[in-house]
mmCIF file of the N, C-alpha and C atoms, coordinates in Angstrom:
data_MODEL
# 
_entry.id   MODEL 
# 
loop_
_atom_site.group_PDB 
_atom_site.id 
_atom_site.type_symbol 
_atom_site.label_atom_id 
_atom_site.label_alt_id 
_atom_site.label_comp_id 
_atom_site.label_asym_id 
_atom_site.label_entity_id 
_atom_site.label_seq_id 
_atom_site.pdbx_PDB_ins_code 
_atom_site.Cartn_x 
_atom_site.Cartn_y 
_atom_site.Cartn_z 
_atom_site.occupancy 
_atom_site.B_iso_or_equiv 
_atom_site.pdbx_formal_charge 
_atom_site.auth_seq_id 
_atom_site.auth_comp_id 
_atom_site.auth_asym_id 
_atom_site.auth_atom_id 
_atom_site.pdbx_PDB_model_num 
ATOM 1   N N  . UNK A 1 1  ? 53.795 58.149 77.036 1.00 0.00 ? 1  UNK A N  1 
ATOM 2   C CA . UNK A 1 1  ? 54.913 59.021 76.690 1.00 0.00 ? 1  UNK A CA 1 
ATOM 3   C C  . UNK A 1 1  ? 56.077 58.168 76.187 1.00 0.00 ? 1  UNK A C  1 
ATOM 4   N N  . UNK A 1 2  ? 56.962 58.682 74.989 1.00 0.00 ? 2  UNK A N  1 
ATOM 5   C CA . UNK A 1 2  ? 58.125 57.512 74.340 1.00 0.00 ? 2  UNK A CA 1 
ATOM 6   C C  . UNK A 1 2  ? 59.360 57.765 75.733 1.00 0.00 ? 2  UNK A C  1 
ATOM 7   N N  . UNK A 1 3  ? 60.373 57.254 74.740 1.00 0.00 ? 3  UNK A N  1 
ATOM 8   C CA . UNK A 1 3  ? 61.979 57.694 75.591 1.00 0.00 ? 3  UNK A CA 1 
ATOM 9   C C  . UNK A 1 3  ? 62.695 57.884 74.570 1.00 0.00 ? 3  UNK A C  1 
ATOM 10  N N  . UNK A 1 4  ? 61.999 59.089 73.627 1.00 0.00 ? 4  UNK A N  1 
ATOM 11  C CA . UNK A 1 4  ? 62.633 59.723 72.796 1.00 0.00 ? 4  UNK A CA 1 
ATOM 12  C C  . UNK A 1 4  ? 63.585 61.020 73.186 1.00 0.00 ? 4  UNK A C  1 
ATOM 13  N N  . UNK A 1 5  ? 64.844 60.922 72.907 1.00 0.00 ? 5  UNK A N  1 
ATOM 14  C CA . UNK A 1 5  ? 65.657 62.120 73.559 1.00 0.00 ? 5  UNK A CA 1 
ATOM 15  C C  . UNK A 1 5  ? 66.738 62.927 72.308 1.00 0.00 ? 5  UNK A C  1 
ATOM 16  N N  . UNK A 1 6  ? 66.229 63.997 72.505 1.00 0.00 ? 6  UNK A N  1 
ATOM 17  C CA . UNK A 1 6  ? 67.160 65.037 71.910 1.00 0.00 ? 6  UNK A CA 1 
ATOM 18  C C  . UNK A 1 6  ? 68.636 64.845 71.464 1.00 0.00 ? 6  UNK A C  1 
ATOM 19  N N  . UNK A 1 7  ? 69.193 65.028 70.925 1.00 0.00 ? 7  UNK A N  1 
ATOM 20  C CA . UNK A 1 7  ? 70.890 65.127 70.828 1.00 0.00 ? 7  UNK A CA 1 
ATOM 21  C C  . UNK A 1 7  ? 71.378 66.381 71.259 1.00 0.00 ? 7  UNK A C  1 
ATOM 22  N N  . UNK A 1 8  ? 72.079 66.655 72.060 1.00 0.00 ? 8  UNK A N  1 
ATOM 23  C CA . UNK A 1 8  ? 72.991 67.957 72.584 1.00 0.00 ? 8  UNK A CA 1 
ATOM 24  C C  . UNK A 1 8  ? 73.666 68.623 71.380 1.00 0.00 ? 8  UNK A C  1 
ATOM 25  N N  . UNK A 1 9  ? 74.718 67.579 70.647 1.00 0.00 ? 9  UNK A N  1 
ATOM 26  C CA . UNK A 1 9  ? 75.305 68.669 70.265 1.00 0.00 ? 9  UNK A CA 1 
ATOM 27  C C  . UNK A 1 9  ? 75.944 67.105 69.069 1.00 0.00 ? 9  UNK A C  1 
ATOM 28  N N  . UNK A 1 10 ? 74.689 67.771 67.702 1.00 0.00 ? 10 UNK A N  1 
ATOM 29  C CA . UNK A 1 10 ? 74.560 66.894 66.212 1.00 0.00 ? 10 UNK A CA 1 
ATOM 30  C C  . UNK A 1 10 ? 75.322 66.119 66.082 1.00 0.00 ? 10 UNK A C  1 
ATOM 31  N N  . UNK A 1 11 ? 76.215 65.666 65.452 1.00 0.00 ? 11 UNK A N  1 
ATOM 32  C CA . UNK A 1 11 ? 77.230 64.441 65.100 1.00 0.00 ? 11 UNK A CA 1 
ATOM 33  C C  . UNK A 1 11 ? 78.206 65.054 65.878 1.00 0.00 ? 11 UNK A C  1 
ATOM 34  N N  . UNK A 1 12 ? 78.019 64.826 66.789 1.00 0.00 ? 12 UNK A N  1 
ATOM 35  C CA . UNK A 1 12 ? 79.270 64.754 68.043 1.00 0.00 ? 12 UNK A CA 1 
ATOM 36  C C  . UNK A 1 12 ? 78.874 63.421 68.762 1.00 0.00 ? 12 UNK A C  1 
ATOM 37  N N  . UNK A 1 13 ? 79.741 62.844 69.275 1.00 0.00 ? 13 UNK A N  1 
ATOM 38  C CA . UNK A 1 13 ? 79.123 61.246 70.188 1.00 0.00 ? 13 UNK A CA 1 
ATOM 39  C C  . UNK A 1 13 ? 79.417 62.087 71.657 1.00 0.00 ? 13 UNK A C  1 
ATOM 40  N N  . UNK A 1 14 ? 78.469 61.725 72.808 1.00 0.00 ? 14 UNK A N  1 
ATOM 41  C CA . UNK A 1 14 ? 78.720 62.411 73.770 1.00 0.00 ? 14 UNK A CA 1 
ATOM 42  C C  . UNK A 1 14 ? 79.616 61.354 74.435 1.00 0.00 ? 14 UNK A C  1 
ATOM 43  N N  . UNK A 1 15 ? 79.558 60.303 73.887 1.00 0.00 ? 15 UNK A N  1 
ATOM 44  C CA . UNK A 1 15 ? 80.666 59.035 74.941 1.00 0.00 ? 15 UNK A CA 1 
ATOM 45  C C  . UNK A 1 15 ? 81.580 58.842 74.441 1.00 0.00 ? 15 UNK A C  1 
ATOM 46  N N  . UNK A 1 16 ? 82.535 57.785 74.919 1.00 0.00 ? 16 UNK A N  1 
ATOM 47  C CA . UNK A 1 16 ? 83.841 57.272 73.954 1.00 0.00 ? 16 UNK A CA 1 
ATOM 48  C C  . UNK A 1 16 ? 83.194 56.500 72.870 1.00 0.00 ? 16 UNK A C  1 
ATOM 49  N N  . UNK A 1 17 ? 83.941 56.498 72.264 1.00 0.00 ? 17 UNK A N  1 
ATOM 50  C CA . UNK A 1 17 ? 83.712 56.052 70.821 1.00 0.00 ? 17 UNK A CA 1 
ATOM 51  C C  . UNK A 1 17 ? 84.862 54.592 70.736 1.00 0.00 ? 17 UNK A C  1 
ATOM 52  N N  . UNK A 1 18 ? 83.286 53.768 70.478 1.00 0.00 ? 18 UNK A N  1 
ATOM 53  C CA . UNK A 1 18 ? 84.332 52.069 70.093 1.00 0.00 ? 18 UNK A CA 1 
ATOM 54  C C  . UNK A 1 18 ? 84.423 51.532 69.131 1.00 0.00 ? 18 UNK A C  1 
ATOM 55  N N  . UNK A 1 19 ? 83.236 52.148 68.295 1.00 0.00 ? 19 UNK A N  1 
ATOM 56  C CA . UNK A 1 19 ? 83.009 51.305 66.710 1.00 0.00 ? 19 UNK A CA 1 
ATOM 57  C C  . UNK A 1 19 ? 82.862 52.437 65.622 1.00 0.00 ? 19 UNK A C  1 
ATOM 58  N N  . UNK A 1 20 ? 83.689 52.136 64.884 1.00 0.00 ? 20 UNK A N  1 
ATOM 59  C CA . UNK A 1 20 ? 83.242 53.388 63.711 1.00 0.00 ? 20 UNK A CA 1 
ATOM 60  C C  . UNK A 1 20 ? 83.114 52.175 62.313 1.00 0.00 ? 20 UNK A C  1 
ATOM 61  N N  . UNK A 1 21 ? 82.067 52.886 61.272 1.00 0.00 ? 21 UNK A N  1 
ATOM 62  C CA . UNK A 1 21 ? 81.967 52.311 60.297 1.00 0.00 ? 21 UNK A CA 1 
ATOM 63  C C  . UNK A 1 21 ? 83.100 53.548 59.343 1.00 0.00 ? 21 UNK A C  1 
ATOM 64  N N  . UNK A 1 22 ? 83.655 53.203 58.175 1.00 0.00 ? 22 UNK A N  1 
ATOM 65  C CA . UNK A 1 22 ? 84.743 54.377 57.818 1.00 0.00 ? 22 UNK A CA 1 
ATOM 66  C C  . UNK A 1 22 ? 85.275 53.091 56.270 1.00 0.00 ? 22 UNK A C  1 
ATOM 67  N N  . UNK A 1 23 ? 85.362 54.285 55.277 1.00 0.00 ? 23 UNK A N  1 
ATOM 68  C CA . UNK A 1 23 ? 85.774 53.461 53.731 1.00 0.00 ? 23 UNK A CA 1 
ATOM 69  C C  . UNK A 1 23 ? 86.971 53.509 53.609 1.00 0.00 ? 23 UNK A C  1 
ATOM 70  N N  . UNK A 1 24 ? 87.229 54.468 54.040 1.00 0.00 ? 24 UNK A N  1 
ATOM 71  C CA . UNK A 1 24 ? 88.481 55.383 53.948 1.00 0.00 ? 24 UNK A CA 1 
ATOM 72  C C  . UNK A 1 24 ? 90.009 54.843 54.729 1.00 0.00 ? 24 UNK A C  1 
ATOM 73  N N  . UNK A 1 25 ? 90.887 54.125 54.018 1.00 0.00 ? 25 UNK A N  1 
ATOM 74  C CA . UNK A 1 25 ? 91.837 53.082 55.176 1.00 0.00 ? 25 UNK A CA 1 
ATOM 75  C C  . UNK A 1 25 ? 92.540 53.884 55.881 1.00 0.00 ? 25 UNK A C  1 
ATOM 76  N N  . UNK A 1 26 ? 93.255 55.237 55.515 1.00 0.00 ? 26 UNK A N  1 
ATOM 77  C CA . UNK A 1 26 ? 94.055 56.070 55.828 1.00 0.00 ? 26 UNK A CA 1 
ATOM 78  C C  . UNK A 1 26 ? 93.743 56.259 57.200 1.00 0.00 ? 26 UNK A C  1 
ATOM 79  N N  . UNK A 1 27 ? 92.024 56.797 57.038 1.00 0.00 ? 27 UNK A N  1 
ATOM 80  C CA . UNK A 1 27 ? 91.138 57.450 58.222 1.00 0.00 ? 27 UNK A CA 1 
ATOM 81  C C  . UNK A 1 27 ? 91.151 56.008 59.514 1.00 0.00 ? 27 UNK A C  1 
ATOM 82  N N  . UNK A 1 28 ? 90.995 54.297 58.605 1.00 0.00 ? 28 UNK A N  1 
ATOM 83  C CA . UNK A 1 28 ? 90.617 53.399 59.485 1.00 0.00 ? 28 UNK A CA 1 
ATOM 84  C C  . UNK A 1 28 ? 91.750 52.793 60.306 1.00 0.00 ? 28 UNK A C  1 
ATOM 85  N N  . UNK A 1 29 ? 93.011 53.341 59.976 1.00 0.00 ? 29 UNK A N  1 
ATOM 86  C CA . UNK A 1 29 ? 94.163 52.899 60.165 1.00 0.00 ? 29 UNK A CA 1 
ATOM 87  C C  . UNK A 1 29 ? 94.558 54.092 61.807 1.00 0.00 ? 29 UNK A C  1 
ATOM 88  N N  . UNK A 1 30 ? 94.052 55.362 60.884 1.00 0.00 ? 30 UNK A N  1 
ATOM 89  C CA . UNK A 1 30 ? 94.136 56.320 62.474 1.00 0.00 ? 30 UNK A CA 1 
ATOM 90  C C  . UNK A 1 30 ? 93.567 55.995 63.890 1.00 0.00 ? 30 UNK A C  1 
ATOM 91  N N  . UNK A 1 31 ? 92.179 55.693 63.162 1.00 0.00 ? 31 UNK A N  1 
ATOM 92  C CA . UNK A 1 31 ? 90.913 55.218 64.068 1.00 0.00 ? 31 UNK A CA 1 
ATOM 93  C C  . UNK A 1 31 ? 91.291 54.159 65.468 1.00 0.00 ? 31 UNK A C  1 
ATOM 94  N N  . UNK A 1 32 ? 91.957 53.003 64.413 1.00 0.00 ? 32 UNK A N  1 
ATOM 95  C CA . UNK A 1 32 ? 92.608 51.776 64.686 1.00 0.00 ? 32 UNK A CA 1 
ATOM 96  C C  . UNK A 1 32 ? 93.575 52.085 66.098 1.00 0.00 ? 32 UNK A C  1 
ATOM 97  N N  . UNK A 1 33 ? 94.487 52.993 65.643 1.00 0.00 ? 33 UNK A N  1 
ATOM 98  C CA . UNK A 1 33 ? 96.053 53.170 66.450 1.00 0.00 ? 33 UNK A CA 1 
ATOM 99  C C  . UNK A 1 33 ? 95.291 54.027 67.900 1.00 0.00 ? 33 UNK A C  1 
ATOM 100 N N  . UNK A 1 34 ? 93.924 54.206 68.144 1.00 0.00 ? 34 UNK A N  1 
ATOM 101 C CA . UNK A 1 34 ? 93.370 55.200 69.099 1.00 0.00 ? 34 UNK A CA 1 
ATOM 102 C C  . UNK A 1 34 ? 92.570 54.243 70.016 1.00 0.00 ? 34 UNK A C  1 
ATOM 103 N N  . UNK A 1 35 ? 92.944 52.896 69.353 1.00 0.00 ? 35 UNK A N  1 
ATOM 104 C CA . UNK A 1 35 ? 91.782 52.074 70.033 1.00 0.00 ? 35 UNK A CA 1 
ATOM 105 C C  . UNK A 1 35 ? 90.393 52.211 69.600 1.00 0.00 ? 35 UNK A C  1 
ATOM 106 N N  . UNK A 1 36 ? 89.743 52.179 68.464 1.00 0.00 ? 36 UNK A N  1 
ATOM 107 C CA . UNK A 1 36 ? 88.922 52.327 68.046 1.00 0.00 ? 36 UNK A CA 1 
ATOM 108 C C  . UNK A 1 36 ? 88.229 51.053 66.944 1.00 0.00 ? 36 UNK A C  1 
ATOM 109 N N  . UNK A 1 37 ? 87.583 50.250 67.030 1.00 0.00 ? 37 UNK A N  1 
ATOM 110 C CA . UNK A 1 37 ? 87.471 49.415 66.382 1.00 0.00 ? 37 UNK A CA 1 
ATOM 111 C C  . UNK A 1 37 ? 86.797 49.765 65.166 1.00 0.00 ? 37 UNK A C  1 
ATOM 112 N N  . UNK A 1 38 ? 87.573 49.148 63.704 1.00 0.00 ? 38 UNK A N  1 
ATOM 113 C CA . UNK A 1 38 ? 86.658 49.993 62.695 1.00 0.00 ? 38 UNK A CA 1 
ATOM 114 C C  . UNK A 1 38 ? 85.875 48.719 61.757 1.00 0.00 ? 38 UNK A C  1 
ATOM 115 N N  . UNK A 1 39 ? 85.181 49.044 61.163 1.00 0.00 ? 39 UNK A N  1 
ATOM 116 C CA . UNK A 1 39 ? 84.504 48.127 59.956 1.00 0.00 ? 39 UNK A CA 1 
ATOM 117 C C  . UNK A 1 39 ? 84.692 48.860 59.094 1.00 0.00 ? 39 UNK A C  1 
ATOM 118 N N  . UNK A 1 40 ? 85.033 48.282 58.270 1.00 0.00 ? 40 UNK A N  1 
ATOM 119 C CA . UNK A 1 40 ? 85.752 48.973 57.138 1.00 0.00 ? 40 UNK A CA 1 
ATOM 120 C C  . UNK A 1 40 ? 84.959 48.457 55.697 1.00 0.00 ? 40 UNK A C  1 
ATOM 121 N N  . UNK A 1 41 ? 84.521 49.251 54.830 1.00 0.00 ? 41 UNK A N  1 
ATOM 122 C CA . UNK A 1 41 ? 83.648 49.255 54.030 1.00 0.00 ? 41 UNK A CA 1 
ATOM 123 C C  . UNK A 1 41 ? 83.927 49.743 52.531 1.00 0.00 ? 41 UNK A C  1 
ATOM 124 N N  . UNK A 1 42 ? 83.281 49.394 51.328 1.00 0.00 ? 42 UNK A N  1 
ATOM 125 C CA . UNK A 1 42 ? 84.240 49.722 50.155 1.00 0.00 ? 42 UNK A CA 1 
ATOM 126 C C  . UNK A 1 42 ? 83.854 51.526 50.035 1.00 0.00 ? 42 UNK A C  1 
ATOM 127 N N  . UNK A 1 43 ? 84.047 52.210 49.338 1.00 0.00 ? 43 UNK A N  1 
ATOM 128 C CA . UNK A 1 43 ? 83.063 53.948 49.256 1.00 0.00 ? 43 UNK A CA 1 
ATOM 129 C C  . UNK A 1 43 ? 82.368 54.009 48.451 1.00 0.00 ? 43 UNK A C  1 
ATOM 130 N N  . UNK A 1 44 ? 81.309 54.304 48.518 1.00 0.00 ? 44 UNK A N  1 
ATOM 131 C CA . UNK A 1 44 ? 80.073 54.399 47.803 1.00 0.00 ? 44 UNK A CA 1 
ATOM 132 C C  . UNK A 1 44 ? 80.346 55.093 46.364 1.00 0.00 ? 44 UNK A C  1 
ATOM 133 N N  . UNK A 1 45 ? 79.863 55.008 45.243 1.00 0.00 ? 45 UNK A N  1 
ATOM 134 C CA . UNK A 1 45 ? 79.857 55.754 44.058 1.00 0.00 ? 45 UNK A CA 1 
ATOM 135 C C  . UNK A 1 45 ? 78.921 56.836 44.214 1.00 0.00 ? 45 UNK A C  1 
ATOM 136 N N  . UNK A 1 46 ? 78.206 57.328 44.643 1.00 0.00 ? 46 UNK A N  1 
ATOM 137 C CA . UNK A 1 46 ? 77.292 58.609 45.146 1.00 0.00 ? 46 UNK A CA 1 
ATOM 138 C C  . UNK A 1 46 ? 77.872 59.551 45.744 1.00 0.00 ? 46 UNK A C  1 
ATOM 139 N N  . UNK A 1 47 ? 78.932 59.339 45.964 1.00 0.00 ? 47 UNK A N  1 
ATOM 140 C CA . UNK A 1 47 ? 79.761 60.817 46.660 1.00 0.00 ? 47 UNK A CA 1 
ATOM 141 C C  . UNK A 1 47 ? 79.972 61.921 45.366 1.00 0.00 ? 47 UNK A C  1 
# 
């Protein structure tokens, strides 16, 4: 048998949140001021 497990509830994180990946500085700058550590990335041309 795996230790494959369900998600409760889709792109929600059920824990605190420490790392976000995010392109967006506005968004990484918020992230930042919450205690949130970000990696910050250029934005894709596919949007």
């Amino acid at each position: 048998m795996s230790d494959e497990r369900f998600i409760k509830k889709p792109n929600l994180p059920e824990n605190d949140v420490t790392l976000c990946v995010c392109s967006d500085s506005d968004t990484a700058r918020l992230l930042a001021s919450c205690g949130i550590t970000v990696l910050q990335t250029k934005p894709t041309p596919y949007t």
